[in-house]
C-alpha positions, 0 to 999 in steps of 0.5 A: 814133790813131783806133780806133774806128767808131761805126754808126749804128743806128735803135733805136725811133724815134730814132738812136744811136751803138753803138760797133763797136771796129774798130782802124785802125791805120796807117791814115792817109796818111804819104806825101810831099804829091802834087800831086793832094792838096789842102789844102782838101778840098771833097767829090766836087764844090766846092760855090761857089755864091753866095747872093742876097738875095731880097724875101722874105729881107729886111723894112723897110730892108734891102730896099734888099739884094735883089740883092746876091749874097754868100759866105763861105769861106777859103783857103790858097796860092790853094785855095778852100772851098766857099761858105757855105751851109745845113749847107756844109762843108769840110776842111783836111787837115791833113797836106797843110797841114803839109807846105807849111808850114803857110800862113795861112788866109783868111776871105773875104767876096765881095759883087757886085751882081747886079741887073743893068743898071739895076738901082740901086746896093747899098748893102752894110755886110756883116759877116763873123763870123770864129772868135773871134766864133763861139766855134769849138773851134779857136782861130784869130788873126785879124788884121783890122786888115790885110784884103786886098780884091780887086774890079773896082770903082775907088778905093782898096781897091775902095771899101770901108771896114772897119769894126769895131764889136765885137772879134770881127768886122769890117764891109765897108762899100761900094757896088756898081754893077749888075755890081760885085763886091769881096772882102774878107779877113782872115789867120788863123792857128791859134793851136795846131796840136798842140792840134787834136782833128781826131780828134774833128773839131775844127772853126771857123766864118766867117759872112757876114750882114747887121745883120738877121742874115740870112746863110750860114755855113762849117765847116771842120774839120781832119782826116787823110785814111784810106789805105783799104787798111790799114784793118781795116774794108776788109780782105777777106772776107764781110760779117757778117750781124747781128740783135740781139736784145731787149736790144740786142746784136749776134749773129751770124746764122749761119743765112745767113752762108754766103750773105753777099756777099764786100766789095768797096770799088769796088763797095759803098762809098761816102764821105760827109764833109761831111755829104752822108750816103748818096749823097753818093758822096765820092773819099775818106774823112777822120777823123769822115767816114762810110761807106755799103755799099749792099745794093742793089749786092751779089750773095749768094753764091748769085748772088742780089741780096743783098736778093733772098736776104734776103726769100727766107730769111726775113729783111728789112732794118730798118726805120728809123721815123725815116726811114720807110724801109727801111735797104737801106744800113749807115752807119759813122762814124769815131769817136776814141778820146777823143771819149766818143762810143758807145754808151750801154749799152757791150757792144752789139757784144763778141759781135762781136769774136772773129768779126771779121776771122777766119776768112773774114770781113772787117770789117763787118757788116751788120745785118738784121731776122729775120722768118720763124722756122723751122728744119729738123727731123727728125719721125717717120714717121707723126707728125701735124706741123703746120707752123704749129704750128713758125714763128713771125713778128718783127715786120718793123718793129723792129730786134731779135728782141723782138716776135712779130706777132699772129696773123701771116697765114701760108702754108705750101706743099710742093713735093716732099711733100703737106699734108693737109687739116688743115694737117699734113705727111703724114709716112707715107713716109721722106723729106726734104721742103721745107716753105715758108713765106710771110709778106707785110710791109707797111711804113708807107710802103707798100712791101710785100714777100713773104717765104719760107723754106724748111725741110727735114723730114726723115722717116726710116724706122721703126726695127726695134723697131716702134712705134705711131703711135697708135690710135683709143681714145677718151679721156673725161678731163679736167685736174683736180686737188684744191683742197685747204685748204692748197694755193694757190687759184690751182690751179684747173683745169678740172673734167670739167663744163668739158671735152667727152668727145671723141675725140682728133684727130690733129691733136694731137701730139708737137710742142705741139699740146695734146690735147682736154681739155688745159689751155692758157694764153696766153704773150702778149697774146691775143684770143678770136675768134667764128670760126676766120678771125680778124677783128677784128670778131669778137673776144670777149674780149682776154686782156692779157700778164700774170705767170705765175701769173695767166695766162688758162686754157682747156680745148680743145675742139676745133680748127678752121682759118682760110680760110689753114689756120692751125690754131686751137683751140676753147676754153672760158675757165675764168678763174673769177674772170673776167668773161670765165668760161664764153666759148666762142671761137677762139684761136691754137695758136701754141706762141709765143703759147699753150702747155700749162699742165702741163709735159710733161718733167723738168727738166734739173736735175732741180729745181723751184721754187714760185711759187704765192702761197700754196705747194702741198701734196704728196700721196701718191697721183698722184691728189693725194690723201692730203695729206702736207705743204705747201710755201710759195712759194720752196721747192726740191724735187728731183724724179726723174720725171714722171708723167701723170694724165688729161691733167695731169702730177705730178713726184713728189718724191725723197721718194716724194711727188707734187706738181702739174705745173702751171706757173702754181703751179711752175717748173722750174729750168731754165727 
């Protein structure tokens, strides 16, 4: 019983089987045989064409050749396959060959002159290769020492003499006038049915060619048609909306699974089991056949075209760099549940299972890439809210949530608020305000689509107690800590020397945004640019991704922003043991790129972790002073507070004593 489907995915650069366990049960056709259903199934339109030989196929004496029009195919009770051809295919159904009895099979060989009047006689000695002669998985008897030919040539057997130089396949020897066809056929039986894997799509091959092996082959493999309405696949309900994420695995996408289109098979699926692929547009849908679900013929929920809705909630399709095109189609294969086909990393779709078929939503999903990253929030009023500083950008040319794009060139308007003109929300009135963001991708085969999404910030009103949104007090502080002996010599941060005294803008806020004077360190690969609008002409100094505690430092100085209005901060590299120390540039403020290198909060677990090489020491003062004791790298400490000092912060130990915040020499436990 089939019950699997296998989904054809792209995953970086190459495709794969992830095996999407979809029961089908019952599924197949059991019904008496109809006169419409045909034992041999030859796809939306037979495909019977002939080959010709042309000069160009043929060098030396098979030249002699050019004009002689050929075929392979078998049939049953008069049913003909397609001709054989390049990558050419057929079915037998296996039910409808055993409901009539289970007929011999023919392997035939059409040869005809096509040259025309005058054109000379073919001298052909065509050989037709039968499954025994190329090692087909299903095991036929073949009986050529009885061929039935038929022609409009005259003489005995039309004039062609049989031939057999090796065990496995036989030779039609005969001359052809312009105009004179023959074809030549040999019985074949299945040497056992029962032993068929028509699941795993067990199939046999016939080829027609000449002794300079230039020919056309035939798979036939048996198979069981579907009956669509029972397969759970095609039960209804909402399409699964999927991403995957950097490992791989499939997830829901909940944030537009309202949205998704409701499955509609007359309308959004189409067959494909002979190898046609997308487009192939098939009646009906056999064992080891694949399906397609066109987005391009879906409607969202919302009245939108399905792609129409993708690109305006922040989403597109993936990218498949093998066909260097968008996938605006899902493909689906039958799988058998012994085949061994799937996935090479099994699990890719368990998250999958419990959504499936329940609760409103039918039996495909549809994968998606997430490209814009942004979601509604709630700020305070009055708070600085820098919407830059809350979005960040998937690289639109992968098939999982694993990179971000670099300094992504983004947008932000309000239709029903204002910006400011430092970039912020102006966040004075309570209200809820639509912030959108505007991505451009561009793809390698040079389509290029705008995408936007909208969020909603709320601002409610002050509460009863009051509160301050921050004064205009000037801050002359700097991060700064002792390098005491004992204490790991990575715990070097910036010295007041390093910082400008500076009043503290009100760009800096609550949400990330690091203050004057703060420390910063890059999460990810980083470059230092000369101007605030980046260009790569103008870059200083790149900063690779590298492991925690060797990240590239910082002090912020001020900020600027780009031609765009994308926030950046001026900085200066107090990487002291770098060749880059002391540089003085522009770098992203993006919290996904660059974050504060001291921890602004206590750990939910109220528990951290040492990391520096060589530990850290615990001081009695907040100010680190009064060295108490040392701690190597691995220990755990509970700590119950977190405290600030300047611009760093300390946690301070169960034990009374203070240790540093900084995240290059700890780690909170829960992170």
């Amino acid at each position: 019983m089939i019950n699997q489907i296998s989904r054809w995915t792209t995953v970086t650069f190459k495709i794969v089987i992830a095996v999407l366990f979809v029961g089908i049960i019952g599924s197949f056709q059991h019904s008496a045989r109809a006169a419409s259903d045909p034992i041999v199934y030859n796809g939306a339109v037979a495909k019977q064409a002939t080959s010709t030989y042309q000069d160009s196929d043929l060098t030396g004496n098979y030249k002699q050749l050019v004009g002689l029009e050929r075929a392979a195919y078998i049939s049953i009770n008069g049913e003909k396959s397609n001709y054989s051809g390049n990558g050419v295919a057929s079915i037998i159904d296996i039910d409808q060959y055993i409901a009539a009895g289970k007929p011999t099979i023919y392997a035939h060989i059409y040869l005809r002159n096509n040259r025309g009047e005058g054109g000379g006689e073919i001298n052909a000695a065509q050989i037709l290769r039968h499954p025994k002669d190329m090692k087909s998985s299903v095991v036929m008897n073949v009986d050529d020492s009885n061929p039935i030919i038929s022609g409009n040539k005259p003489g005995e057997n039309h004039g062609v003499k049989k031939e057999k130089f090796f065990p496995n396949h036989v030779v039609a020897k005969v001359t052809l006038a312009p105009g004179e066809w023959v074809d030549f056929s040999v019985p074949m039986t299945v040497d056992d049915l029962n032993a068929v894997d028509y699941e795993a799509g067990q199939a046999f091959t016939i080829k027609e060619k000449n002794w300079g092996a230039i020919g056309t082959q035939l798979g036939v493999r048996f198979a069981k048609k579907y009956d669509l309405e029972k397969m759970q696949a095609f039960q209804p309900g909402q399409y699964l909306v999927t991403t995957r994420d950097q490992d791989g695995y499939y997830q829901q996408e909940k944030a537009i699974q309202s949205l998704m289109p409701t499955f509609n098979r007359q309308n959004d699926i189409t067959f494909s089991n002979l190898g046609g692929g997308f487009g192939a547009n098939e009646p009906a849908l056999y064992t080891r056949g694949s399906f397609f679900v066109d987005g391009n013929q879906m409607t969202a929920q919302n009245g939108q075209p399905f792609m129409e809705m993708l690109y305006t909630h922040g989403y597109a399709p993936v990218w498949a760099s093998d066909r260097n095109s968008l996938l605006t189609h899902e493909s689906f294969t039958t799988v058998a549940s012994n085949s061994g086909g799937g996935s090479s990393q099994p699990g890719y779709f368990d998250s999958l299972l419990p959504v499936l078929n329940h609760n409103g939503i039918g039996g495909i999903n549809f994968h998606v890439q997430r490209v814009i990253d942004a979601a509604d929030t709630t700020v305070k009023q009055g708070e600085h809210w820098q919407p830059l500083a809350h979005v960040k950008i998937w690289n639109p040319l992968q098939d999982r949530l694993k990179d971000l794009v670099e300094e992504p060139d983004v947008t932000v308007s309000t239709e029903n608020g204002r910006l400011n003109a430092d970039g912020t929300l102006d966040t004075n009135t309570p209200g809820v305000y639509d912030v959108k963001y505007r991505y451009v991708a561009t793809y390698p085969n040079n389509e290029v689509h705008t995408l936007t999404k909208t969020i909603k910030v709320t601002v409610p009103g002050r509460s009863s107690g009051g509160g301050s949104t921050g004064g205009g007090s000037k801050t002359n502080v700097t991060p700064t800590e002792n390098s005491n002996a004992g204490q790991s010599k990575d715990d070097h941060t910036p010295s007041p020397s390093e910082s400008q005294t500076t009043e503290p803008s009100k760009v800096a806020d609550s949400n990330g945004v690091a203050k004057k004077g703060a420390a910063v360190y890059g999460l990810k690969k980083i470059y230092l640019y000369r101007n605030a609008t980046f260009n790569k002409r103008q870059r200083l100094a790149v900063y690779p991704k590298t492991k925690r505690i060797e990240r590239p430092m910082f002090v912020v100085t001020d900020y600027a922003h780009s031609k765009n209005g994308i926030l950046r901060y001026r900085v200066k590299d107090v990487n002291h043991k770098s060749k880059t120390a002391g540089k003085v540039g522009y770098i992203t403020a993006n919290r996904h790129f660059v974050t504060k290198v001291y921890y602004g909060s206590l750990p939910s677990s109220k528990r951290i972790t040492v990391i520096a090489t060589k530990g850290v020491n615990a001081y009695r003062n907040k100010n680190l002073t009064k060295r108490v004791t040392h701690y190597k790298k691995g220990r755990h400490l509970q700590v119950k507070k977190i405290v600030t000092h300047n611009l760093t912060t300390r946690y301070q130990l169960t034990n009374g004593n203070y240790v540093t915040g900084n995240k290059k020499l700890i780690i909170q436990d829960n992170d």
